[in-house]
C-alpha positions as CSV (number, residue, x, y, z in Angstrom):
1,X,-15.3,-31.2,8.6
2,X,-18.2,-30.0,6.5
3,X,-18.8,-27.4,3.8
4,X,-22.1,-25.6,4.7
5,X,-23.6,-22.3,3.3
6,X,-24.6,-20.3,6.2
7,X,-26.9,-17.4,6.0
8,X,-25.7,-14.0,7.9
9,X,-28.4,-13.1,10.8
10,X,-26.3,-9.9,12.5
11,X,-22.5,-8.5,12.0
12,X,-22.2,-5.8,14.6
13,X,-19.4,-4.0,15.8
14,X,-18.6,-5.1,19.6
15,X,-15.6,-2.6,20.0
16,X,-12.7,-0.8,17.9
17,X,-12.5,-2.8,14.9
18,X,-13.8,-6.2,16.3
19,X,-17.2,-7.1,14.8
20,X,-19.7,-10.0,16.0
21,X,-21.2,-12.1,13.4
22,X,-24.0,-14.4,13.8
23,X,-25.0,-16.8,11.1
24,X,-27.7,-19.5,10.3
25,X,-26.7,-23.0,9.1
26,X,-25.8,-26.5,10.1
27,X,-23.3,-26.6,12.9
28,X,-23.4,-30.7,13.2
29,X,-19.9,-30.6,12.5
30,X,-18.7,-28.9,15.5
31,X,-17.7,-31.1,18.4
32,X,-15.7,-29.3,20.8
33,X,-14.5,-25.6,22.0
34,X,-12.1,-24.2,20.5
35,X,-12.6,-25.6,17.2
36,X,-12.4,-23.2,13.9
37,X,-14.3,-22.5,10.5
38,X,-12.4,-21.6,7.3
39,X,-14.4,-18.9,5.6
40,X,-14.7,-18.3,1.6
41,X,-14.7,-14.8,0.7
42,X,-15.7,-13.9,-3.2
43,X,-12.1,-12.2,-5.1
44,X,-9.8,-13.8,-2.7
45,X,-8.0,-17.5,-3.1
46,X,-7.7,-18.8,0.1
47,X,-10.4,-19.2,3.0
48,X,-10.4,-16.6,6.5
49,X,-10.0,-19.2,9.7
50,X,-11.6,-17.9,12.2
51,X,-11.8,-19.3,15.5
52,X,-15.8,-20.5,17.0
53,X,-17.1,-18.3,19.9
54,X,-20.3,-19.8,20.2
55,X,-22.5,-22.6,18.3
56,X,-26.2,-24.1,19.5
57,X,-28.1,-25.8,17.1
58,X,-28.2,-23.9,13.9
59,X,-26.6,-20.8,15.0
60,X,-22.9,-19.9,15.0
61,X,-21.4,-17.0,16.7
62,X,-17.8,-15.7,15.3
63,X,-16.2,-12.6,16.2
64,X,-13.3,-11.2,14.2
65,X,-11.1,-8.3,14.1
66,X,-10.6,-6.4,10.9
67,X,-6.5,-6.7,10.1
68,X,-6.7,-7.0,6.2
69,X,-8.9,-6.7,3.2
70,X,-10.8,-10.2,3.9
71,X,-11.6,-9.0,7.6
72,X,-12.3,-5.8,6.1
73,X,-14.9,-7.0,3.0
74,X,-16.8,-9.2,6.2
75,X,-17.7,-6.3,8.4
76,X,-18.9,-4.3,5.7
77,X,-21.4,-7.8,4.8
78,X,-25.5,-7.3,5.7
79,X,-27.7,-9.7,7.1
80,X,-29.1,-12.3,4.5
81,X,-26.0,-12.5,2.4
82,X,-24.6,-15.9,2.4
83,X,-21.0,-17.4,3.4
84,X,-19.4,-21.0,2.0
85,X,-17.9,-22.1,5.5
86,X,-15.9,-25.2,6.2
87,X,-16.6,-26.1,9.5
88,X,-15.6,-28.4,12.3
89,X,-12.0,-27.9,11.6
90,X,-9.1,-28.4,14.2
91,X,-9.1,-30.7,17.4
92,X,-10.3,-27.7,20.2
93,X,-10.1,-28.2,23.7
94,X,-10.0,-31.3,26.0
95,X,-12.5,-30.0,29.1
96,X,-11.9,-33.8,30.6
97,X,-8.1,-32.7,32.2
98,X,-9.7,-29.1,33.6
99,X,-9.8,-30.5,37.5
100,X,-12.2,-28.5,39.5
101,X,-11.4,-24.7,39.2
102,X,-9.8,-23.7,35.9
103,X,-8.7,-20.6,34.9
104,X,-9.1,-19.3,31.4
105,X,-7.2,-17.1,29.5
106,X,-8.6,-15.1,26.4
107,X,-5.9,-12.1,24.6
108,X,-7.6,-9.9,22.3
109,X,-8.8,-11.8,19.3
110,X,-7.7,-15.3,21.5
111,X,-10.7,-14.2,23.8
112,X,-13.8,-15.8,21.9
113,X,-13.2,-19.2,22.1
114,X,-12.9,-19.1,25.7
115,X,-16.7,-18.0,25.7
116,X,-17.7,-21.5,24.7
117,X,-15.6,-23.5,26.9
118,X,-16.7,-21.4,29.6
119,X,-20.5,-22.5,29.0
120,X,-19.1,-26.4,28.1
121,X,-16.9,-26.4,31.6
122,X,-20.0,-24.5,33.5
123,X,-21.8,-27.5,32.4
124,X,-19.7,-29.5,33.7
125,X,-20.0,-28.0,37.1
126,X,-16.5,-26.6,37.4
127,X,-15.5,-23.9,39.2
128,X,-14.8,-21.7,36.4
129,X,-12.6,-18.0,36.5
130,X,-11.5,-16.1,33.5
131,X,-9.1,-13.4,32.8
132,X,-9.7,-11.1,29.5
133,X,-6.7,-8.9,28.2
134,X,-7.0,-6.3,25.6
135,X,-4.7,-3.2,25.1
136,X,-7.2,-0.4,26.0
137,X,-10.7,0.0,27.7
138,X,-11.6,1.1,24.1
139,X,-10.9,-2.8,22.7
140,X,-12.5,-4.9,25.3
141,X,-15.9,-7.1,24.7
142,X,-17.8,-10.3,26.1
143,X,-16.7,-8.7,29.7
144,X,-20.6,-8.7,30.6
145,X,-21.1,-11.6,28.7
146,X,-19.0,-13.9,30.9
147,X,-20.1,-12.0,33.5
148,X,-23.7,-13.3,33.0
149,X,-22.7,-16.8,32.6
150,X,-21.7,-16.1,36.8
151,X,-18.2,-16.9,36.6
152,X,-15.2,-14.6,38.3
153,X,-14.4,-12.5,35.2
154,X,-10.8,-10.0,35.7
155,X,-10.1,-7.4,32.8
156,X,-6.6,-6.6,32.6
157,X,-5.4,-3.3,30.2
158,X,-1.9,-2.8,28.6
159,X,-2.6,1.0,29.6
160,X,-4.3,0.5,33.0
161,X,-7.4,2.0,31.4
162,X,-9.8,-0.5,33.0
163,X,-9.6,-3.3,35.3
164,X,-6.3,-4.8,36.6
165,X,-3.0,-2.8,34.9
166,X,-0.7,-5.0,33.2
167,X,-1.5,-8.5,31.2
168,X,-3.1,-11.4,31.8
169,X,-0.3,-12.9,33.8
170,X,-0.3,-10.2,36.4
171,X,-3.8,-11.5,37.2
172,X,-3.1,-15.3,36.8
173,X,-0.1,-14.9,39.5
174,X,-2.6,-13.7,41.7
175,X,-4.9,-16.7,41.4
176,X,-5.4,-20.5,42.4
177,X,-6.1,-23.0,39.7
178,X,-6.2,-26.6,39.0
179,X,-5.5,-25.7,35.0
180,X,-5.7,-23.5,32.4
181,X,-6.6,-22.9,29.1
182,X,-5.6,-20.3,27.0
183,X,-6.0,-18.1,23.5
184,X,-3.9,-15.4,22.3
185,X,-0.6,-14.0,20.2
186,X,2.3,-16.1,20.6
187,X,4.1,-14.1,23.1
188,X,1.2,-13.8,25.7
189,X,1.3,-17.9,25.3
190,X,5.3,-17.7,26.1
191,X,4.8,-15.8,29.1
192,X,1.5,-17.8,30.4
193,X,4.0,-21.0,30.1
194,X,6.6,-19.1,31.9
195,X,4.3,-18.3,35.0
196,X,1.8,-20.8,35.3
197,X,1.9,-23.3,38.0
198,X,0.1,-26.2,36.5
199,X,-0.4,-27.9,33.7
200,X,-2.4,-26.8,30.3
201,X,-3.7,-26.2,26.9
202,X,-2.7,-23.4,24.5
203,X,-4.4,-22.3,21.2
204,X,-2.4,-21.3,18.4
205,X,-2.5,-18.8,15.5
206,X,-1.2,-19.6,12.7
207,X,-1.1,-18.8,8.8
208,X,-2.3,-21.6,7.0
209,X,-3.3,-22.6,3.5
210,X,-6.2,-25.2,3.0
211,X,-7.2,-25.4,6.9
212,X,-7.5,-29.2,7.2
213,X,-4.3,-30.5,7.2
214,X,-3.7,-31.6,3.3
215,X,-0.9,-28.6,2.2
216,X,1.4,-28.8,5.3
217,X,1.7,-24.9,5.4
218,X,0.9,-24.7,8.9
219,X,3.7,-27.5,10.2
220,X,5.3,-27.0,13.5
221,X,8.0,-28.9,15.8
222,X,6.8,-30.4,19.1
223,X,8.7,-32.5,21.5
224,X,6.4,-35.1,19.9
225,X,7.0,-34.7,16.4
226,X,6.1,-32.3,13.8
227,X,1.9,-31.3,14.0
228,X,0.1,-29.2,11.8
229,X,-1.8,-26.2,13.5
230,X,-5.1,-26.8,11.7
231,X,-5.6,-30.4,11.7
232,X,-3.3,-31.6,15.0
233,X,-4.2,-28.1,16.0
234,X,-4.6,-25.5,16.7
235,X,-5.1,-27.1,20.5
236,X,-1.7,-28.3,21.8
237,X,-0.7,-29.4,25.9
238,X,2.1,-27.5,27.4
239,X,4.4,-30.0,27.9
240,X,4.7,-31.0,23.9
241,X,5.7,-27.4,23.0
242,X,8.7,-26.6,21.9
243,X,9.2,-22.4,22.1
């Protein structure tokens, strides 16, 4: 973990009130997908986690959805204003137990960490499909961004606006897979554990307090013991979870 002042280069809006920031700043401290950054916001006590889409060298890419008045203050920020980050927080995904054709599952705000460990298992030359689900045609991003990385990319709607009609487990039953990995609300995890066929790695959301493990707010039960989301987190394996 590292506190870092980054520098805001764009904050766009992608779709209905989900917003793309990009900012400048050291990014050493990230090591894996699916890692977070806990974000300081002037009037409000405790840090925004946010989960990592992207990260090269210097630049970080974060998308967000605005649910509150700390969402809400960051879309409204302009490029060149500066943010007190804590980054490299959480244990992200493990790309070594993917096998050769994973499938990845993103829900809403749970879809922009799947952008990087797209890219990381690409890399890895892995045979690599993902399934995006958002409520309405009128909430859905990154479609063409996968798209470009060449991967088999299926939209699924709540309202059968767009793409495949249903959730993103009506598209996973369709599909042959040697893992999977997976973002979202709770009960799109539930029903991803209750279908899939293999083995795999859920992130969690979670309200926490300090973001790297010290205040114990974000304790849950696992077959394994009690972890904390942030620190043991947010990351856990199918087979530890307890729902």
């Amino acid at each position: 973990m590292k506190q870092t002042v980054f520098e805001i280069k764009s904050n766009v809006l992608l779709a209905k009130n989900t917003y793309e920031m990009v900012l400048l700043g050291d990014t050493s401290a990230l090591s894996a997908p699916g890692q977070f950054v806990n974000i300081q916001l002037d009037g409000f006590f405790l840090r925004r986690p946010i989960s990592v889409c992207d990260y090269t060298d210097g630049v970080l890419t974060l998308i967000y959805k605005v649910v509150g008045k700390g969402t809400e203050k960051m879309c409204k920020m302009q490029p060149g204003e500066k943010l007190d980050i804590l980054v490299g927080l959480g244990n992200g995904f493990d790309t070594a137990k993917s096998g050769d054709s994973p499938v990845l599952l993103g829900g809403g705000a749970g879809v922009p960490p799947m952008y990087n460990l797209c890219k990381k298992l690409l890399a890895e030359g892995k045979k690599v499909t993902v399934i995006l689900g958002f409520n309405g045609t009128d909430e859905i991003f990154y479609e063409d961004k996968f798209k470009a990385l060449g991967v088999e990319t299926i939209v699924t709607t709540a309202d059968g606006s767009y793409g495949v009609k249903g959730f993103v487990t009506d598209a996973l039953k369709t599909l042959s897979y040697s893992y999977f990995y997976t973002c979202g609300p709770e009960p799109m995890l539930k029903a991803i554990d209750a279908v899939a066929t293999t083995s795999g790695q859920l992130s969690f959301e979670e309200r926490m307090g300090c973001g790297f493990g010290a205040c114990m707010g974000c304790t849950c039960e696992t077959k394994y013991g009690n972890k904390r989301i942030c620190k043991d987190g947010p990351v856990l394996v199918r087979e530890e979870i307890i729902w």
